[in-house]
Backbone as CSV, one residue per row, in Angstrom:
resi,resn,N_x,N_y,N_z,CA_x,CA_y,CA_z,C_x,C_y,C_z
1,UNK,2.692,-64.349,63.290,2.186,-65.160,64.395,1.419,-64.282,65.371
2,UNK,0.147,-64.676,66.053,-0.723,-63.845,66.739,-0.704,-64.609,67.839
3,UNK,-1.142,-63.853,69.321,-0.898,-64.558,70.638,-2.831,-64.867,69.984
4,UNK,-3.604,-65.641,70.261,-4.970,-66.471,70.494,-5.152,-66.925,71.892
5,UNK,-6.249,-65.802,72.303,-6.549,-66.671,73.671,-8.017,-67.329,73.173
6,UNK,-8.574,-68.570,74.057,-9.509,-69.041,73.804,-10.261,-69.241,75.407
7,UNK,-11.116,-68.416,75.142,-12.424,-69.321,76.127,-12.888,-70.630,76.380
8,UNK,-12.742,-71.467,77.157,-13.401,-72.530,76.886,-12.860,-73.883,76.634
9,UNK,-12.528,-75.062,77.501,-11.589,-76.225,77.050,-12.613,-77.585,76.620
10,UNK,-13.959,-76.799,76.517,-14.669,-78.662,75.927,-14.139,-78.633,74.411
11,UNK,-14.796,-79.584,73.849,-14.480,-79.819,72.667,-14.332,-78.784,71.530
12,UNK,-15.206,-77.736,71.680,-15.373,-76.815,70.371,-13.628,-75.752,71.320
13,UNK,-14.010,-76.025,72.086,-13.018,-74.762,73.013,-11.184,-75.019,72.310
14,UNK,-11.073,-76.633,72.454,-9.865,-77.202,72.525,-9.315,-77.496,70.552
15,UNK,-10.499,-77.260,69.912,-10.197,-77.506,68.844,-10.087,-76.195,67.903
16,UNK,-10.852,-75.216,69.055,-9.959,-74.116,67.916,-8.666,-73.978,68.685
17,UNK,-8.104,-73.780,70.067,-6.880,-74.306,70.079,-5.995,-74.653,69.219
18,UNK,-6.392,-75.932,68.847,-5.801,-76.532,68.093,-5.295,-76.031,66.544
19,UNK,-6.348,-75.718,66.097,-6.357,-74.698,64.892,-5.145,-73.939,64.837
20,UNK,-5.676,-73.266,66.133,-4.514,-72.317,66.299,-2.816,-72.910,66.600
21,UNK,-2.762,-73.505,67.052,-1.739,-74.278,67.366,-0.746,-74.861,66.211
22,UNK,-1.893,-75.318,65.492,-1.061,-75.665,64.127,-1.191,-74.747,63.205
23,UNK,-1.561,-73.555,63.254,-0.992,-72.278,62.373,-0.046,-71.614,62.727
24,UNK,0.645,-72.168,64.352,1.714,-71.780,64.826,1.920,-69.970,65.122
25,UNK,0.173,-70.414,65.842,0.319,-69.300,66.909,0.149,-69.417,68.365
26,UNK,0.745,-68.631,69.416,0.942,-69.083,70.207,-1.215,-68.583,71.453
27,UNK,-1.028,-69.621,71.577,-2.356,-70.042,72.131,-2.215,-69.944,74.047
28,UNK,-3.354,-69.245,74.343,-3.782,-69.440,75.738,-4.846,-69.829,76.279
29,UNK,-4.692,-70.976,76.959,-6.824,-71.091,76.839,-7.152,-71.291,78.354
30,UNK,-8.128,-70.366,78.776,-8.736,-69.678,80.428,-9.732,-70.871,80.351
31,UNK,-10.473,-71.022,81.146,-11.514,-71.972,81.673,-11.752,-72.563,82.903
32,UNK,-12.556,-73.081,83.307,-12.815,-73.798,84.516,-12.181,-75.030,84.147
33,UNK,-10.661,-75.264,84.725,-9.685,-76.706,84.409,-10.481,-77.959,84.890
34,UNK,-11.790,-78.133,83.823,-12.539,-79.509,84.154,-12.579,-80.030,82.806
35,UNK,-12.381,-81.254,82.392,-12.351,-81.827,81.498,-13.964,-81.990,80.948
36,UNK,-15.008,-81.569,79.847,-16.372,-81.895,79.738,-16.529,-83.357,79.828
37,UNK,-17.688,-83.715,80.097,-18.251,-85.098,80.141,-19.255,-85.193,78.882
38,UNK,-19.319,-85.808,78.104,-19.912,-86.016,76.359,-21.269,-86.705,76.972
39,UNK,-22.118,-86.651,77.446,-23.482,-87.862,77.604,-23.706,-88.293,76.217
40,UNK,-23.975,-90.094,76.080,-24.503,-90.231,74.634,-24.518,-90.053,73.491
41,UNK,-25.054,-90.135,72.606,-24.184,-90.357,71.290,-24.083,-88.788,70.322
42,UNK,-22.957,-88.741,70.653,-22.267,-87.703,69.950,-21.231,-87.939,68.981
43,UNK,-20.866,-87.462,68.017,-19.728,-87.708,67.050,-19.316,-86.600,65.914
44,UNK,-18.141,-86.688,65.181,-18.157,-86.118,64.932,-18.314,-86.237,62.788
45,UNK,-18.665,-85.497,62.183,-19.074,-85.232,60.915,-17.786,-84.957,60.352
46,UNK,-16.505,-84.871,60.317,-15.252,-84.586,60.158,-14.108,-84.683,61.029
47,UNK,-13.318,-85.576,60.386,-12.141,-85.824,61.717,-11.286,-84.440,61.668
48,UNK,-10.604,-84.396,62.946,-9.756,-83.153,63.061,-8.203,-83.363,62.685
49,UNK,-7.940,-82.784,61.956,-6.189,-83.568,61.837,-5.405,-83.784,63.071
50,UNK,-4.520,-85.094,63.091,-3.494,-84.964,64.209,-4.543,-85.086,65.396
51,UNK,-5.571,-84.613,65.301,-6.295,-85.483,66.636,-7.591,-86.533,66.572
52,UNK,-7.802,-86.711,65.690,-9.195,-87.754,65.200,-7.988,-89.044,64.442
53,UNK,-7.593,-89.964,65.334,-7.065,-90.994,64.812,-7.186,-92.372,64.545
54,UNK,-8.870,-92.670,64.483,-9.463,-93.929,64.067,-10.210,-93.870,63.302
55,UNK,-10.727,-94.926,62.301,-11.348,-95.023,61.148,-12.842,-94.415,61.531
56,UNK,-13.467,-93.800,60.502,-14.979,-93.735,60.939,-15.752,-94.670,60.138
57,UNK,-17.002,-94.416,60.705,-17.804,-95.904,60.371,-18.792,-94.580,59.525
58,UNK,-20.050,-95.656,59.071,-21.391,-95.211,58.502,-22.504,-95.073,59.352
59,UNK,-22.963,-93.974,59.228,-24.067,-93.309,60.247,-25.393,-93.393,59.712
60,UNK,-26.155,-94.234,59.575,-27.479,-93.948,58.781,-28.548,-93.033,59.732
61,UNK,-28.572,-91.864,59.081,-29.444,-90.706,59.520,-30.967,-91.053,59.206
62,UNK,-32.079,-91.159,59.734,-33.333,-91.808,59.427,-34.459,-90.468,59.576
63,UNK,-35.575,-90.780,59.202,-36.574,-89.787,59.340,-37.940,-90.024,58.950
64,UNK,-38.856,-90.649,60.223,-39.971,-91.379,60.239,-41.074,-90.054,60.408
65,UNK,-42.460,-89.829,59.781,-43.017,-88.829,59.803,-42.169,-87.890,58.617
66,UNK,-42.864,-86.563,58.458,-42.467,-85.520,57.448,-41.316,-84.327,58.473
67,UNK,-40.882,-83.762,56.857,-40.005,-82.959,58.037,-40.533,-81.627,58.263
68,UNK,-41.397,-81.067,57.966,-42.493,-80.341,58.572,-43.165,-80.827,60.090
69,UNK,-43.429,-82.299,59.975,-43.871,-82.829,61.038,-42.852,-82.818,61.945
70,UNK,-41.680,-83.227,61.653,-40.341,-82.690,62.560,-39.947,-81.844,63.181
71,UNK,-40.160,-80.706,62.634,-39.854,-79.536,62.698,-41.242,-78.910,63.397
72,UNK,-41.767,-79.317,63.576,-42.936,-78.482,64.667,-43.518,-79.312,65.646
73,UNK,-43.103,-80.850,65.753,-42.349,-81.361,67.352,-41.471,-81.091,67.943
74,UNK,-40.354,-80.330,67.120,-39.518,-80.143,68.256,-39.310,-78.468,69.178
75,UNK,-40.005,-78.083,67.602,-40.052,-76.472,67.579,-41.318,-75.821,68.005
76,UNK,-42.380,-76.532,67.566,-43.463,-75.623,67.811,-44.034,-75.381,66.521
77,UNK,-45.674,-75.157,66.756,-46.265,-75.209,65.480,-46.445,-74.387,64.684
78,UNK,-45.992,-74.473,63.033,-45.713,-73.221,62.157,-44.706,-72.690,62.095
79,UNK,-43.570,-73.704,63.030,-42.129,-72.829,62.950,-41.414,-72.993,61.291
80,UNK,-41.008,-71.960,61.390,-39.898,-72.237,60.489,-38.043,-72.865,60.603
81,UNK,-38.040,-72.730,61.608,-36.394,-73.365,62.104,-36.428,-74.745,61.051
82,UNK,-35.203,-74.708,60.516,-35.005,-75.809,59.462,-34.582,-77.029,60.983
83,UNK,-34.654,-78.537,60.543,-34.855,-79.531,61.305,-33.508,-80.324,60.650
84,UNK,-32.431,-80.784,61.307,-31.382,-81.818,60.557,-31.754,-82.943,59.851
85,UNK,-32.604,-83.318,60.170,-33.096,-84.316,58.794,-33.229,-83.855,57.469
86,UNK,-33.599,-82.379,57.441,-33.565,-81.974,55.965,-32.253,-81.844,55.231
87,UNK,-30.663,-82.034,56.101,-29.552,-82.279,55.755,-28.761,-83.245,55.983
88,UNK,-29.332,-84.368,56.679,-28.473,-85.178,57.197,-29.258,-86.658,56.765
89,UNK,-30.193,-86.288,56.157,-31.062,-87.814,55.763,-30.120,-88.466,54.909
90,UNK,-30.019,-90.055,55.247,-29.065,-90.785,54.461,-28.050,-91.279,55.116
91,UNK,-27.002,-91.635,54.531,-25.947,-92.543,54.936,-24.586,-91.372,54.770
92,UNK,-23.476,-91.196,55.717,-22.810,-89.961,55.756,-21.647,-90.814,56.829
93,UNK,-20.720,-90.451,56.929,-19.500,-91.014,57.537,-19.424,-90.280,59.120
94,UNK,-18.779,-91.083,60.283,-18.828,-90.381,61.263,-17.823,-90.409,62.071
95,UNK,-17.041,-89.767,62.913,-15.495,-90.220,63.191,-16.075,-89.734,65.039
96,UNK,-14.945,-90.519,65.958,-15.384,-90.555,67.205,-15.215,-88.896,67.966
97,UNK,-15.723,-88.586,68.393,-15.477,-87.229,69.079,-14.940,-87.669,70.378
98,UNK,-15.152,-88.707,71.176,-14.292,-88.728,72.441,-13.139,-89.212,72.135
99,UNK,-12.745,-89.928,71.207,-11.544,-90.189,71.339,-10.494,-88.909,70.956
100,UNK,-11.443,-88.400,70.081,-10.481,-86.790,69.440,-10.467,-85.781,70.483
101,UNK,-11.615,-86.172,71.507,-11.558,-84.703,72.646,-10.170,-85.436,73.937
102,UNK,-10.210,-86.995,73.548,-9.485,-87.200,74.919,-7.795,-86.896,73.993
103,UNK,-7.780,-87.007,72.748,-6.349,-86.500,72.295,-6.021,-85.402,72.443
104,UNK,-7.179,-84.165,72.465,-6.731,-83.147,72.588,-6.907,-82.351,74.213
105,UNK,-7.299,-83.124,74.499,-6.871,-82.622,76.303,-5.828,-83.463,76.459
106,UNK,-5.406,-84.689,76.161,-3.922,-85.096,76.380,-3.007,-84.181,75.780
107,UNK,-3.282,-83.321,74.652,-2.022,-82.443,73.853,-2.374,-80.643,74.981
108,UNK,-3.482,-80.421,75.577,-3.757,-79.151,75.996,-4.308,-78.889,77.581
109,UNK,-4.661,-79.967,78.056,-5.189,-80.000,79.336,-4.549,-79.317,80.328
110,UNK,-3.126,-79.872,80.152,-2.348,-78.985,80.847,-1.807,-77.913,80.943
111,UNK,-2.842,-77.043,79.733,-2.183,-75.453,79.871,-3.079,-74.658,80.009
112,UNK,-3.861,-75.477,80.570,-5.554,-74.616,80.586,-5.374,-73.943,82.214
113,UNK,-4.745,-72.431,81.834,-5.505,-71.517,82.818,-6.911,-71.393,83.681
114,UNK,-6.947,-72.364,84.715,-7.731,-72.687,85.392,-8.632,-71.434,86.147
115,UNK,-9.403,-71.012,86.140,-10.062,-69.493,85.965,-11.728,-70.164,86.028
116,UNK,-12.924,-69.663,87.490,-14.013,-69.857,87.618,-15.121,-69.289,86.933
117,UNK,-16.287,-69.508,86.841,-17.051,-68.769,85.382,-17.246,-67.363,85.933
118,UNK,-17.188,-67.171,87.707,-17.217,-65.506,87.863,-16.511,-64.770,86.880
119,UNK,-14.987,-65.309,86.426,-14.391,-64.419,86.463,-14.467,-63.773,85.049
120,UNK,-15.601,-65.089,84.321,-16.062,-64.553,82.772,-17.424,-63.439,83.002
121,UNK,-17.896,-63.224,84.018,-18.767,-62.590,83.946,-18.543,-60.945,83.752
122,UNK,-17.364,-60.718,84.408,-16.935,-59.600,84.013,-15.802,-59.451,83.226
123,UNK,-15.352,-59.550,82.469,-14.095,-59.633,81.380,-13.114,-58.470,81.815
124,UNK,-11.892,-58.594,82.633,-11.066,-57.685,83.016,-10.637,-58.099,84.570
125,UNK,-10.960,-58.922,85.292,-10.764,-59.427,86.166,-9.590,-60.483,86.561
126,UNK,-9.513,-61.308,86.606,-8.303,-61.969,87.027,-8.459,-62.988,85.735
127,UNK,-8.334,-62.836,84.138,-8.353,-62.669,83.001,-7.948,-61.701,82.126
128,UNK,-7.734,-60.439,82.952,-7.489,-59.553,82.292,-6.302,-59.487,81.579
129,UNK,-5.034,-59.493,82.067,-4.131,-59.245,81.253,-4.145,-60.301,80.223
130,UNK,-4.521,-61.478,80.333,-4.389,-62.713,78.909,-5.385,-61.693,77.603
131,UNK,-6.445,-61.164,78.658,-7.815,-60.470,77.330,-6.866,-59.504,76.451
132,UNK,-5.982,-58.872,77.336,-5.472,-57.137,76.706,-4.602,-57.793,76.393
133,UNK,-3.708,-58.522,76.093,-2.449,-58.585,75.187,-3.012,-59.662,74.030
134,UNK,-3.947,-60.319,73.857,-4.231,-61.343,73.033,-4.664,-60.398,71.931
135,UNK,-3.909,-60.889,70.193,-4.053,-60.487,69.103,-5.929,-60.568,68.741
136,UNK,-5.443,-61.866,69.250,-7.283,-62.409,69.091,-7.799,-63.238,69.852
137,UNK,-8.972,-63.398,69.946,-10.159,-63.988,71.065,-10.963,-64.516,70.823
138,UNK,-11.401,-66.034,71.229,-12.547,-66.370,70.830,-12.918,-67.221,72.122
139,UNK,-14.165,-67.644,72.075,-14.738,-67.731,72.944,-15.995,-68.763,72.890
140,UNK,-15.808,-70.139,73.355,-16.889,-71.214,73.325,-17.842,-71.614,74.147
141,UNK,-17.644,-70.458,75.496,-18.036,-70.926,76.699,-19.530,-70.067,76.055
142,UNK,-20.669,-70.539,76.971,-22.238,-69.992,76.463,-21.835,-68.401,76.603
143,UNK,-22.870,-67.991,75.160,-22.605,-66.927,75.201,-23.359,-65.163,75.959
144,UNK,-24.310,-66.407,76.432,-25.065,-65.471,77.603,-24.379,-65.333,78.859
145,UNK,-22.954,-66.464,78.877,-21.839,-66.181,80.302,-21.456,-64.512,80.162
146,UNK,-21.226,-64.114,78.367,-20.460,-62.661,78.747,-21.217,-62.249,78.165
147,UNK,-22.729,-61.661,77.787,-23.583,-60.870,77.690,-23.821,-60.307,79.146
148,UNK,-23.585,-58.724,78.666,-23.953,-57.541,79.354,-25.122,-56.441,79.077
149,UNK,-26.063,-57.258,78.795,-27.036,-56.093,78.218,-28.390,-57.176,78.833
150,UNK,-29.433,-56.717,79.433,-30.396,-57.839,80.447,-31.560,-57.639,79.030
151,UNK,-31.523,-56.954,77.989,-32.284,-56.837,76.786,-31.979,-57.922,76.065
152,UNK,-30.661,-58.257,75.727,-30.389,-59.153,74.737,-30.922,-60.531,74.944
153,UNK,-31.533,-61.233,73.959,-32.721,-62.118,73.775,-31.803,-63.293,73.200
154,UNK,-32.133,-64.562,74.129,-31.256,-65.745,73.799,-32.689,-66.791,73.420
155,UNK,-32.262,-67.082,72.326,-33.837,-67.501,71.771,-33.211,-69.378,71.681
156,UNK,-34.071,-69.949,72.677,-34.408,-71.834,72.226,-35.265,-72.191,72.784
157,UNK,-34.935,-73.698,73.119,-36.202,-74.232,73.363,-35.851,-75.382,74.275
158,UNK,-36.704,-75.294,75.284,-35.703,-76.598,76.563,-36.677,-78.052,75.818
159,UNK,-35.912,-78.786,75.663,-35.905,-80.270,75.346,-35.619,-81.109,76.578
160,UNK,-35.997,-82.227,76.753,-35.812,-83.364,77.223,-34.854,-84.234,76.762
161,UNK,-34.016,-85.081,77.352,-32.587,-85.835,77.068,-32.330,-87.042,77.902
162,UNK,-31.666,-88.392,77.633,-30.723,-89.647,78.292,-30.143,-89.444,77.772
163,UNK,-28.769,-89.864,78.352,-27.820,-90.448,77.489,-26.922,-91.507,78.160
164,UNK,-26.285,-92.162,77.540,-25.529,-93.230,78.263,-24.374,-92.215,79.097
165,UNK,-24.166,-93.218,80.022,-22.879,-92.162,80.595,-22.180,-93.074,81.731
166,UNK,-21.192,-93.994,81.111,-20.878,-95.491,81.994,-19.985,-94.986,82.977
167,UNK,-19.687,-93.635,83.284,-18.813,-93.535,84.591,-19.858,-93.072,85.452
168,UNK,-20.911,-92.792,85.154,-21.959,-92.774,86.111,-22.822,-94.000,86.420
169,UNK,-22.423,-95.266,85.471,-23.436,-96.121,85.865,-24.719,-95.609,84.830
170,UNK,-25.005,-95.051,84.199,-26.143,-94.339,83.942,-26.235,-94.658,82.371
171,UNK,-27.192,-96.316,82.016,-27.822,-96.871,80.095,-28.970,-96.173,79.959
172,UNK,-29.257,-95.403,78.957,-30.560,-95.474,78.112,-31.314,-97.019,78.133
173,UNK,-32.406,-96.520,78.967,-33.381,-97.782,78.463,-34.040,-97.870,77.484
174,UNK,-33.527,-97.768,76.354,-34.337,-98.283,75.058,-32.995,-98.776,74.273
175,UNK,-33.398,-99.477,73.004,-32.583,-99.824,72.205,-32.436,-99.388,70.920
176,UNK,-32.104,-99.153,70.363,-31.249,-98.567,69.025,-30.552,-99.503,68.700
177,UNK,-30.361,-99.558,66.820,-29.701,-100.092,66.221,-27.943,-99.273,65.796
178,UNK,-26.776,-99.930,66.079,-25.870,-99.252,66.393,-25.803,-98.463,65.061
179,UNK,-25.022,-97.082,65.001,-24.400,-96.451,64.112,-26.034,-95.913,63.234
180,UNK,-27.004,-95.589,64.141,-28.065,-94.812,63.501,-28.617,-93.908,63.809
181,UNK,-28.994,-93.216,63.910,-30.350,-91.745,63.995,-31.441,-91.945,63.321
182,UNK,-32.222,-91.716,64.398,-33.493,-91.879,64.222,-34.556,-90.802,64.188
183,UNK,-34.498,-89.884,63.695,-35.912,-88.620,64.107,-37.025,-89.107,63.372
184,UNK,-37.982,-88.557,64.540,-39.089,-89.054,64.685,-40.106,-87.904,64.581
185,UNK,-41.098,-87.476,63.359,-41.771,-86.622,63.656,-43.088,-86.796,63.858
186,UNK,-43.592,-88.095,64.520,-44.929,-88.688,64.157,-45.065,-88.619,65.726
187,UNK,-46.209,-88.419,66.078,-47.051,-88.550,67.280,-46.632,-89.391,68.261
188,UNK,-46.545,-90.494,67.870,-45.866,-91.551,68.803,-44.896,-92.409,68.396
189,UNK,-43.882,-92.575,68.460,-44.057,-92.669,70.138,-42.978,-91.070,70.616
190,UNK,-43.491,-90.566,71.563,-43.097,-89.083,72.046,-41.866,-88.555,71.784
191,UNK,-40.791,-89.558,71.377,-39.196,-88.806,71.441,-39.010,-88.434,69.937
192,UNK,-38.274,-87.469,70.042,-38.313,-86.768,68.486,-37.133,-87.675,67.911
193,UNK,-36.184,-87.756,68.354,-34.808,-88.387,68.309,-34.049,-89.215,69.072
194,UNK,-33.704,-90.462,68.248,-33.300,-91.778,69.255,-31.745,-91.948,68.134
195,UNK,-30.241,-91.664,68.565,-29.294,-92.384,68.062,-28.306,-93.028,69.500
196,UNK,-27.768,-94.010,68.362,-26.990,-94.901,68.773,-25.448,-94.948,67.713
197,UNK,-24.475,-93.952,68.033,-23.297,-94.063,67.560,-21.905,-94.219,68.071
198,UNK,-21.020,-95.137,68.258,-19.401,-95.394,68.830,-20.360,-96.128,69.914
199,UNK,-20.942,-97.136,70.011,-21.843,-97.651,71.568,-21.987,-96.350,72.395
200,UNK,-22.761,-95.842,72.328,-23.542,-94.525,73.005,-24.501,-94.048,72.336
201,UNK,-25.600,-94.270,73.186,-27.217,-94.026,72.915,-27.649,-92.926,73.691
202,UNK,-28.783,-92.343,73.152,-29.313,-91.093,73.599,-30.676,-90.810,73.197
203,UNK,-31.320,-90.681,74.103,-33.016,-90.254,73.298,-33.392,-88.902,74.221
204,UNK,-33.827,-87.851,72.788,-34.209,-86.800,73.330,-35.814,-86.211,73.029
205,UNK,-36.793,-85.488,73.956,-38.010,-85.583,73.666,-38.261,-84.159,73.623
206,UNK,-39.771,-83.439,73.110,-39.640,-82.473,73.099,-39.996,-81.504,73.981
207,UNK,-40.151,-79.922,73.766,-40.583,-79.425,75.112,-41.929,-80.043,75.660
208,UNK,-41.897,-79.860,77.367,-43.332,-79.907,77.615,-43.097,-80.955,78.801
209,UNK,-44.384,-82.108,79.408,-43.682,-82.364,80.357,-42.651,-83.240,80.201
210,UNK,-42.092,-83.532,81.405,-40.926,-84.132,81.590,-41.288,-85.856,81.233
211,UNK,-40.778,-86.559,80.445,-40.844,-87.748,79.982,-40.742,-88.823,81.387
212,UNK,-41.309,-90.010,81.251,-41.262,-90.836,82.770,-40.131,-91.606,82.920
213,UNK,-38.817,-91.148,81.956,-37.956,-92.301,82.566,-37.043,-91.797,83.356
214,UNK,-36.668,-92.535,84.077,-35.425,-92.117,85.411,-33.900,-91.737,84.610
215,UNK,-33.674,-90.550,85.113,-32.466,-89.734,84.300,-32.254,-89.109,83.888
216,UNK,-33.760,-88.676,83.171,-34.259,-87.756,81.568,-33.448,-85.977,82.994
217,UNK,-32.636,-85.299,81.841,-32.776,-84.196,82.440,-33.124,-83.921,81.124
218,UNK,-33.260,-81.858,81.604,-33.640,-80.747,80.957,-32.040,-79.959,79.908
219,UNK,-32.661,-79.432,78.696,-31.647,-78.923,78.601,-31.827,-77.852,77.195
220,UNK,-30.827,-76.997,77.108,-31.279,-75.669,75.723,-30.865,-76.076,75.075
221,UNK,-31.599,-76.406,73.506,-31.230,-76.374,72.337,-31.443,-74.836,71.746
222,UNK,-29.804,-74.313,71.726,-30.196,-72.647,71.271,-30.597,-72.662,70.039
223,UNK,-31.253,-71.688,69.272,-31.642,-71.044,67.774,-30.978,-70.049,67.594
224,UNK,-30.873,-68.798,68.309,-30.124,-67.623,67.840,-30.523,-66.743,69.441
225,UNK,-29.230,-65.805,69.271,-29.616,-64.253,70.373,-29.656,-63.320,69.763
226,UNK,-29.383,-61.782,69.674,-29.556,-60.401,69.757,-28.176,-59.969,70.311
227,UNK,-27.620,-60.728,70.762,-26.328,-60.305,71.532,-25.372,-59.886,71.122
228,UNK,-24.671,-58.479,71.147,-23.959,-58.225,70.049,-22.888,-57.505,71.246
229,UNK,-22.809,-58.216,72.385,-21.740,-57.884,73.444,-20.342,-58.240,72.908
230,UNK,-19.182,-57.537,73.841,-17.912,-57.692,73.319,-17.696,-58.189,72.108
231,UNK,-17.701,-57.043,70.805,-17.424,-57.383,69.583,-16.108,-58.009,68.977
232,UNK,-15.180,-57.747,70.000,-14.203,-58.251,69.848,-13.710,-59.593,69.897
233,UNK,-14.572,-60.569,70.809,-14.592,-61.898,70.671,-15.414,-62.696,69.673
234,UNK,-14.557,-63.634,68.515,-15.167,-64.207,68.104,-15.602,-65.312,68.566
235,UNK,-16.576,-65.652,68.390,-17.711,-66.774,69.338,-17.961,-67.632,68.235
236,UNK,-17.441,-68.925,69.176,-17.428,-70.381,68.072,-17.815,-71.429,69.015
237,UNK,-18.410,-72.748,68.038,-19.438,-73.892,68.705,-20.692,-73.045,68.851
238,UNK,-21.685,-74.487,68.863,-22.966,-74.101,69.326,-23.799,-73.580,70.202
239,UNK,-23.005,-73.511,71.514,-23.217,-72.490,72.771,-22.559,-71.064,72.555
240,UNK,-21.495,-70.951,72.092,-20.523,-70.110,72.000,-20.847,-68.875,70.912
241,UNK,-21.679,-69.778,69.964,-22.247,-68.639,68.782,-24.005,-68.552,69.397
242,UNK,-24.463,-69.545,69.730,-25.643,-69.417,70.293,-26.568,-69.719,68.984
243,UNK,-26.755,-70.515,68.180,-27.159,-70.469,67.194,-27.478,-72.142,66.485
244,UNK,-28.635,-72.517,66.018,-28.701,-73.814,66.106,-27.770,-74.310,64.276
245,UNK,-27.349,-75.428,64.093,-26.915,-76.023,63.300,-25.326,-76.040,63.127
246,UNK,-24.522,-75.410,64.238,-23.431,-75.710,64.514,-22.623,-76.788,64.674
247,UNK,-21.945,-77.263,63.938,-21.372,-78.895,64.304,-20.037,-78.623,65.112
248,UNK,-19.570,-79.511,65.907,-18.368,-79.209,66.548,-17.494,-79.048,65.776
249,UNK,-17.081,-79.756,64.257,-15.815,-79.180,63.880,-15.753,-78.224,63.180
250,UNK,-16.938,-76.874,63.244,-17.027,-75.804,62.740,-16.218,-74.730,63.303
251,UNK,-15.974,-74.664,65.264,-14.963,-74.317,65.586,-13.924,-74.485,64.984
252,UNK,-13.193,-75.306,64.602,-12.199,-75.683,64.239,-11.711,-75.141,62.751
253,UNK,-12.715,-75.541,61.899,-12.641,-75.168,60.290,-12.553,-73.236,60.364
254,UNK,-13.651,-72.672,60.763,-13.748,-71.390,61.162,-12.217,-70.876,61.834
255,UNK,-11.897,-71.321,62.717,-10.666,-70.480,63.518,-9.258,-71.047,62.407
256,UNK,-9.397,-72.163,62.200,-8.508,-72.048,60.695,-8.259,-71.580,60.014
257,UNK,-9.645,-71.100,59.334,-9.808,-70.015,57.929,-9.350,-69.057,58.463
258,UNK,-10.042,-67.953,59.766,-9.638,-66.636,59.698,-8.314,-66.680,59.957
259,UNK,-7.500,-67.650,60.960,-6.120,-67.160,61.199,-5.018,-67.173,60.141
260,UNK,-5.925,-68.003,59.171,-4.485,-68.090,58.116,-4.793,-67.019,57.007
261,UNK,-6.365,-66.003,57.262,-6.463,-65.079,56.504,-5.624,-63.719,57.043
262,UNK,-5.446,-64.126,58.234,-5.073,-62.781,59.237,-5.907,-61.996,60.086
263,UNK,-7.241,-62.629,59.848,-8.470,-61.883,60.067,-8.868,-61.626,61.917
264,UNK,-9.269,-61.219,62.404,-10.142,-61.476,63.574,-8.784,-60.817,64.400
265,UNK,-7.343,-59.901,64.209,-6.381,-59.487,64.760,-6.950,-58.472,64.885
266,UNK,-7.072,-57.743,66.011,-7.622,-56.130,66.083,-7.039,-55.342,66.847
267,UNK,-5.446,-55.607,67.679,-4.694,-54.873,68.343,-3.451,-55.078,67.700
């Protein structure tokens, strides 16, 4: 059994937790004690055991235009970054992610070492003793929070975004057909991607200016960094590794595998 501390209580944060939890090691997880807020349609591609406990439905993944044409609306022209339509086109099963994130802050919320992002900026601070006695470490919070080197290169691309978000009052004005994805790599109309999955819609557009509807914020879709700070933390989720094509229950599958290999113990 290994002590596991974890960075980080959103979803990717709480589910390697979990991982850990049910390999029956004993787990600590630091963070800013705020529960994340999910905007729009998010879900998840694999239920989590013991915390994903409703049926999933069918997701039809769509893809209007080429995926070349895809892939250099959202990216830029001549990119090579592969585009999710080239893996996700078709019909594929989808299980709810809020209901699995609100099970697992009901099973962990309350042990989340409440700790401000200063105190990730320097690792040894009022974190410290959880860092130095933990077998192992991982870490979901962005991973430019604990990069220490002003060289290391965090490579994406700011996109445009709605999403529904009913404790704010705050619908996507457009409509979607429920339980679909839509990417869009054709000229018009401007948004690369329109889904609608669990009733929660979201349309996101690409870089450049800011789209005219009331709400649209800004936001990073990472590709990859250079960052090869504190080797000792393994860095999981898509902020956390910094790296595009991360699904949330990759945290999870990942901190599974190594702990039951023994792996990632280095004290």
């Amino acid at each position: 059994m290994s002590k596991v501390l974890v960075f980080g209580c959103g979803p990717a944060g709480l589910m390697t937790a979990h991982a850990a939890a049910l390999g029956g090691h004993d787990v600590i997880i630091v963070s800013k004690k705020r529960k994340s807020e999910l905007f729009g349609c998010q879900y998840l591609h694999q239920p989590i055991p013991k915390a994903t406990t409703s049926d999933p439905v069918n997701v039809s993944y769509r893809l209007t235009g080429s995926e070349q044409e895809y892939r250099e609306k959202v990216y830029g022209y001549g990119t090579k970054e592969k585009g999710s339509p080239e893996d996700l086109v078709g019909d594929h099963q989808g299980w709810d992610i809020r209901e699995t994130y609100d099970n697992l802050w009901a099973m962990y919320g309350q042990y989340v070492m409440d700790r401000p992002a200063e105190d990730f900026e320097e690792i040894g601070t009022s974190v410290n003793r959880a860092y130095e006695t933990a077998d192992v470490v991982y870490s979901t919070i962005p991973a430019n929070v604990l990069c220490r080197n002003e060289e290391h290169v965090f490579g994406g691309v700011q996109v445009w975004a709605i999403g529904d978000a009913p404790t704010r009052g705050q619908t996507v004005p457009f409509e979607c057909a429920e339980n679909t994805v839509i990417c869009n790599g054709e000229e018009s109309p401007g948004w690369y991607r329109m889904a609608r999955v669990f009733g929660h819609t979201s349309v996101e557009w690409p870089p450049g200016r800011k789209p005219p509807v009331e709400g649209v914020v800004p936001f990073i879709k990472p590709l990859k960094t250079t960052c090869d700070c504190n080797p000792r933390i393994t860095r999981l989720g898509r902020y956390g590794k910094w790296e595009k094509g991360v699904l949330s229950h990759d945290a999870f599958n990942e901190a599974t595998t190594e702990l039951a290999a023994g792996q990632g113990v280095l004290f």
